[in-house]
C-alpha positions in Angstrom: 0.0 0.0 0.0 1.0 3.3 -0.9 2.2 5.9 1.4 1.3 9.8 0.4 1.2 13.2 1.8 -1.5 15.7 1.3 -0.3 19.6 1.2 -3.1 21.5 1.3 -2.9 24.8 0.3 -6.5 26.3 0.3 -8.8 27.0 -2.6 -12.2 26.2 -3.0 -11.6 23.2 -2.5 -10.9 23.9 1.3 -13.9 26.6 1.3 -16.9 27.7 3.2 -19.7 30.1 2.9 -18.7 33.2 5.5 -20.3 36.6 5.6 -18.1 38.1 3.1 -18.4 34.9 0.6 -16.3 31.8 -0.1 -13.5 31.8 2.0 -10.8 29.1 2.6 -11.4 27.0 6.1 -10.8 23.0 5.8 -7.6 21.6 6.8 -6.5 18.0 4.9 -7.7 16.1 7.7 -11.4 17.4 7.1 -10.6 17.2 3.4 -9.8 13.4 3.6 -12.9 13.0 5.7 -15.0 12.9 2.3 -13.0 10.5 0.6 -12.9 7.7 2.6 -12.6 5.1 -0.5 -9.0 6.2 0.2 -7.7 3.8 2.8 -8.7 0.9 -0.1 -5.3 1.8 -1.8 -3.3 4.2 0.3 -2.5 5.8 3.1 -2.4 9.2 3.6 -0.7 11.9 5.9 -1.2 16.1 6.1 0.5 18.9 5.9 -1.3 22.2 6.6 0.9 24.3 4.5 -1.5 27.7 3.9 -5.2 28.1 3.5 -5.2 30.9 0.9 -7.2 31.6 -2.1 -4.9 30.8 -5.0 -5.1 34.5 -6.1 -3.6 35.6 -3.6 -0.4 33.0 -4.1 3.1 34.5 -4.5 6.4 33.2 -5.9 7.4 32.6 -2.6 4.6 30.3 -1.6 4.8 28.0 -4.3 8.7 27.7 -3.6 7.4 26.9 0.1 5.3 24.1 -2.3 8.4 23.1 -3.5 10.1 22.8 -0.8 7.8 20.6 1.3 7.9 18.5 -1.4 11.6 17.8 -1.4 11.9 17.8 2.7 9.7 14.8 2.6 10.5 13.5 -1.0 12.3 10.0 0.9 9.7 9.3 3.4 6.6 9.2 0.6 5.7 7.5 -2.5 3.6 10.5 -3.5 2.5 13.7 -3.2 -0.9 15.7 -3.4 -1.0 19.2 -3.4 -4.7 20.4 -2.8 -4.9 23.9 -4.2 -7.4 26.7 -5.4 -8.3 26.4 -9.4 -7.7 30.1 -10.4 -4.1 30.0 -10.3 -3.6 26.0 -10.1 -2.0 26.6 -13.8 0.4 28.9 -12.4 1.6 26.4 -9.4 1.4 23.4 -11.8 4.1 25.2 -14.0 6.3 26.3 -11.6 6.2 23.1 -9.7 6.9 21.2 -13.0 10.6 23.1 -13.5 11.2 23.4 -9.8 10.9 19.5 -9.3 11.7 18.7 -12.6 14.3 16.0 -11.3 12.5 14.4 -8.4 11.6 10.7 -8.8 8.3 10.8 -7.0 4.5 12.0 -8.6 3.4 15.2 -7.6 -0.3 15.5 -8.5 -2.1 19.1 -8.1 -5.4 19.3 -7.8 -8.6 21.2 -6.6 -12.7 21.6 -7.7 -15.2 23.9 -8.7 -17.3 23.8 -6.3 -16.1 23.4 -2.2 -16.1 19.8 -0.5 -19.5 18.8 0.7 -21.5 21.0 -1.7 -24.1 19.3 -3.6 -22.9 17.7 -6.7 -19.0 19.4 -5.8 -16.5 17.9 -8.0 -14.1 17.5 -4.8 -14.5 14.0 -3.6 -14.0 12.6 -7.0 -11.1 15.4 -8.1 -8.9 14.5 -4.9 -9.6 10.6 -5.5 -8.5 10.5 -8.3 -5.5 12.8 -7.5 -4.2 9.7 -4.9 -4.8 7.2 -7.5 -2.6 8.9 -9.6 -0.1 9.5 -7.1 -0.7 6.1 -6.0 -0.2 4.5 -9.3 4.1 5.7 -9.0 4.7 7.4 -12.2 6.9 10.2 -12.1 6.7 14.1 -12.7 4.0 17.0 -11.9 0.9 16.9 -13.2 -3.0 18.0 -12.6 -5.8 16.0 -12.1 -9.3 17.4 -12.4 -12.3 16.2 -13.8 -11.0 12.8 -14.7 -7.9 14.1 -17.1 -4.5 13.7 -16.3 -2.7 16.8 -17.3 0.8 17.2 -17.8 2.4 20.8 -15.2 3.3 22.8 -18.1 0.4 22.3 -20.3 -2.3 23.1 -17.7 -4.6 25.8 -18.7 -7.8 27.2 -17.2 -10.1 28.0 -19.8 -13.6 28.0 -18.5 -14.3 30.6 -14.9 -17.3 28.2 -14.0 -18.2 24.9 -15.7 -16.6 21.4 -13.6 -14.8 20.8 -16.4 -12.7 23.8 -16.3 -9.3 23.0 -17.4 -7.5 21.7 -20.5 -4.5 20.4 -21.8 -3.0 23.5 -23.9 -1.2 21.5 -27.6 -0.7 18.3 -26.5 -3.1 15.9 -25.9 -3.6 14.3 -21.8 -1.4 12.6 -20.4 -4.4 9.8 -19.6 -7.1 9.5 -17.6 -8.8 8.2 -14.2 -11.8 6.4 -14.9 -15.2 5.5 -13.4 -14.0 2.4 -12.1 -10.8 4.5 -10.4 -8.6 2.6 -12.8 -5.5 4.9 -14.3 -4.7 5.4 -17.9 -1.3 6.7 -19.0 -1.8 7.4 -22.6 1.4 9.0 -23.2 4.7 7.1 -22.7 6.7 8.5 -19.3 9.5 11.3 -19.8 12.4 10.3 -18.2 13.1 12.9 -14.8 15.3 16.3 -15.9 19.2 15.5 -14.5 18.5 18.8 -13.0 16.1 21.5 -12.2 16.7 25.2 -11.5 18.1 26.1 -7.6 16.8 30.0 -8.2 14.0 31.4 -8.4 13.5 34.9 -9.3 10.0 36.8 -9.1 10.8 39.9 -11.0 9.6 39.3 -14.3 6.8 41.2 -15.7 3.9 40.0 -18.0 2.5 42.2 -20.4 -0.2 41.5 -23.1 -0.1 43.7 -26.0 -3.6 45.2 -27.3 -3.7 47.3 -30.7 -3.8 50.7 -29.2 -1.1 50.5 -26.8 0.8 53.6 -26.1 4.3 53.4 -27.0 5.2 55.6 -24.1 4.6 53.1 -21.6 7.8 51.0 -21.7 9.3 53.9 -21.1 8.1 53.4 -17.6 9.8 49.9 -17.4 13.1 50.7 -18.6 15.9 48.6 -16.3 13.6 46.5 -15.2 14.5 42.8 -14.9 13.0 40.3 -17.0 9.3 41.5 -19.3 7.4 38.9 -21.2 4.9 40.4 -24.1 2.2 38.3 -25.0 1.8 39.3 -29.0 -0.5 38.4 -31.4 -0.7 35.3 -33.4 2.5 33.7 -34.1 4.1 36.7 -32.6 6.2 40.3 -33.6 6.3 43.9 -32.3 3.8 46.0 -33.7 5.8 48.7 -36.1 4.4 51.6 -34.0 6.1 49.9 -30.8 9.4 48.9 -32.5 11.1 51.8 -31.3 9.6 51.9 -27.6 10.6 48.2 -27.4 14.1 48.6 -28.8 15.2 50.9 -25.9 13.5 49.4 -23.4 16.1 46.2 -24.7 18.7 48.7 -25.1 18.2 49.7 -21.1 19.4 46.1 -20.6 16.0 44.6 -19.4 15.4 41.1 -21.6 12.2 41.0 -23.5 10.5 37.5 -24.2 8.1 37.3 -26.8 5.3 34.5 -26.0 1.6 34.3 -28.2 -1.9 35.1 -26.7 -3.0 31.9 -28.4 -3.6 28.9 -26.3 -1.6 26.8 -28.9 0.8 26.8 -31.4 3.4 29.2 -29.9 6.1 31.6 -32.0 6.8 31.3 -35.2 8.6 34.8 -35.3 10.7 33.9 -38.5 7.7 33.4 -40.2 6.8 37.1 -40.7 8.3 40.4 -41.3 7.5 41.8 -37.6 8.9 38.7 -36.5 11.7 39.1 -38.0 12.4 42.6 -36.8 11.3 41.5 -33.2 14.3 38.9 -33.5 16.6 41.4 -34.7 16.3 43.7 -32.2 17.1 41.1 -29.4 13.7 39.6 -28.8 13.6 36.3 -27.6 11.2 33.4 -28.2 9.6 31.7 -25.8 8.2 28.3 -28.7 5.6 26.7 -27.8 5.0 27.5 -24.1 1.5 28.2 -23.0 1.8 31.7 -20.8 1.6 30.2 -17.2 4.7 27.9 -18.7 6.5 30.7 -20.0 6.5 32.9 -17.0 7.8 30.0 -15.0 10.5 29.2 -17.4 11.9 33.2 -17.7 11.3 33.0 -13.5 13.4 29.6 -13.2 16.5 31.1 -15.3 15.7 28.5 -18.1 15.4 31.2 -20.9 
């Protein structure tokens, strides 16, 4: 029987109704509670790490994620990180570079609707999350609504709907089904020989929109690391060549990602492209946004 340990983190997941709305108040132990199919396959221990709304998540607590993760990372077979579904994408990203080595699952996951609602998606959501953690295969993924999604792919596309998330240009990784049996099917990655031991926060995300006023980079000039989400397959508008072009020259690096869910850069592909690469752009591929912003904060780019 598998031994795991439950980090739970907050979310709706852990929520109940207050005066002022939804607001985060079950520890693990109460989480657990519901799911008492558990003990079947696994055991399970908890860790208490924050009860936060996910939109109020930093850097820093998804490091502290990370780090519980590796202080225990001999003592479990698995881990399950219960966590709020606004940001889960966010954590799921980070989580994937930051542990990209360790040997051991570590399965995020969280609901739409709190634990003990009617029809909430919670029991079944952190089931499944221990049967994949359970079932020993290696790496960070999400589990929600039955799908097995791979950290860096996780996208929430949907603000309400139970089946909120999707896998962003690559197909799942598998799936849990009815019967709680997991299906991988996508062959295992082998573990990263190393993953990043920084972290840095400063990086600013900016999505372009057709109007935007060329003085603001002026505003941002020094600053650290700035990602643009462009259009399409990405480029610099002409009108914001210049503005972007010193804001390089003032030595902060500019990343170039796509507002698109899928498909990524293909700056060579088109004249503004082209000009965005010559003036010391760089590409970020394929990465969804939430990937992206984890990759520039891990050093990896």
């Amino acid at each position: 029987m598998k031994n795991l340990l439950l980090i739970a983190t907050g979310g709706t997941i852990a929520c109940r109704e207050t005066e002022n709305g939804l607001s985060p108040a079950l520890g693990g132990a109460e989480l657990l509670h519901f799911v008492p199919q558990l003990r079947d396959f696994c055991t399970v221990d908890v860790r208490d790490l924050m009860q936060l709304d996910s939109t109020d998540l930093t850097a820093a607590d998804r490091l502290a994620m990370a780090q519980a993760v590796r202080r225990d990372a001999d003592r479990y077979d698995g881990f399950v990180i219960a966590h709020g579904t606004d940001t889960l994408a966010y954590t799921a990203a980070l989580l994937y570079h930051l542990l990209a080595d360790l040997p051991k699952p570590v399965v995020l996951t969280g609901s739409m609707l709190p634990m003990g609602a009617p029809e909430s998606d919670a029991p079944r959501n952190l089931l499944d999350a221990c049967r994949v953690a359970a079932d020993g295969r290696a790496g960070v993924v999400a589990v929600l609504c039955g799908k097995i999604l791979v950290g860096n792919r996780v996208v929430k596309f949907h603000s309400t709907q139970i089946d909120a998330f999707l896998s962003a240009g690559v197909p799942p990784l598998g799936a849990v089904g009815s019967d709680g049996k997991v299906r991988w099917d996508v062959p295992a990655a082998p573990p990263a020989q190393a993953a990043p031991d920084t972290l840095d926060p400063h990086v600013l995300l900016i999505k372009l929109t057709p109007d935007l006023d060329p003085t603001f980079f002026a505003a941002l000039h020094g600053y650290p690391k700035v990602i643009l989400e462009t259009f399409g397959a990405g480029g610099i508008p002409a009108r914001l060549e210049n503005a972007v072009r010193a804001l390089i020259e003032s030595g902060t690096r500019v990343y170039i990602t796509s507002q698109c869910i899928a498909g990524g850069m293909r700056l060579h592909h088109y004249a503004v492209g082209r000009r965005a690469e010559s003036m010391g752009a760089i590409s970020l591929g394929s990465r969804t946004t939430e990937d992206a912003l984890a990759a520039v904060m891990c050093g990896e780019v």
